[in-house]
C-alpha positions in Angstrom: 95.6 109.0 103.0 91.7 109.4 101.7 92.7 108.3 97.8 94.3 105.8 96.3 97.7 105.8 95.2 100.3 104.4 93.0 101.7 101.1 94.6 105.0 102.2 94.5 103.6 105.7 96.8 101.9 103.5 99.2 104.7 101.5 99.9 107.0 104.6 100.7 104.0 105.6 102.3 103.3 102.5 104.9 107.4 102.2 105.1 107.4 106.1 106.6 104.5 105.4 109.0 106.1 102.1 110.0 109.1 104.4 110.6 107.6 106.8 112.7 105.8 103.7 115.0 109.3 102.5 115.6 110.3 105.4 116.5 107.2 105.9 119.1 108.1 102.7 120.3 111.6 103.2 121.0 110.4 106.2 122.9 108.7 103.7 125.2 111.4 101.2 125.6 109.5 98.9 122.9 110.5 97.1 120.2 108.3 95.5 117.3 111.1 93.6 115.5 108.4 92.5 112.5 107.2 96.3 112.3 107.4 96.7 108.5 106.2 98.9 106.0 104.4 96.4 103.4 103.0 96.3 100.1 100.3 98.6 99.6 96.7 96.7 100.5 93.4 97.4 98.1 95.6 100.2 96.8 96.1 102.0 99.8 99.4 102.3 102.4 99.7 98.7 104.6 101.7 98.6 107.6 103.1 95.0 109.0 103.1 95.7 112.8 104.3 91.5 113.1 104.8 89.6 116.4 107.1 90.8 119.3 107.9 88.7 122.4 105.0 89.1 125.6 107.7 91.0 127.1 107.7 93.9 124.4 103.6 93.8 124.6 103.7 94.0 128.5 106.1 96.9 128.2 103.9 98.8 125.5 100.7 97.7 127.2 101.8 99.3 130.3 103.2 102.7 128.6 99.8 102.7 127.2 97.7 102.1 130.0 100.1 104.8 132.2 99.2 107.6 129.7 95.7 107.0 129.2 
C-alpha cells in the first residue's frame, strides 16, 4: 500500500494483513495472542504484532531460522 488511504480502508487493510500473519503463524505452531489489526498510522495500514510468551518466540524463531 504506496498511497494513503481513508482511515476506515487502512484499518480493514492492517486487520486483513494481521489476518493473514495469524494464519502464517498457525502454520508454524505459533501464536501471537496481541496480533491485531490497528488504527491506521500517518494515514497508512498499522499492524499491532503485541507480546507473546518466550515460548511462542522460541518456536517462531526456530521455524524461521530452519527455513532460512
Amino acid at each position: 500500500m504506496d498511497a494513503q488511504t481513508s482511515p476506515e480502508s487502512a484499518l480493514a487493510i492492517g486487520r486483513k494483513a494481521a489476518d493473514e500473519l495469524a494464519e502464517a503463524l498457525a502454520m508454524a505452531g505459533c501464536k501471537l495472542p496481541s496480533l491485531s489489526g490497528g488504527f491506521p498510522v500517518m494515514g497508512r495500514a498499522h499492524v499491532e504484532l503485541g507480546g507473546a510468551s518466550a515460548d511462542a518466540v522460541f518456536a517462531l524463531a526456530r521455524w524461521i531460522r530452519e527455513r532460512a
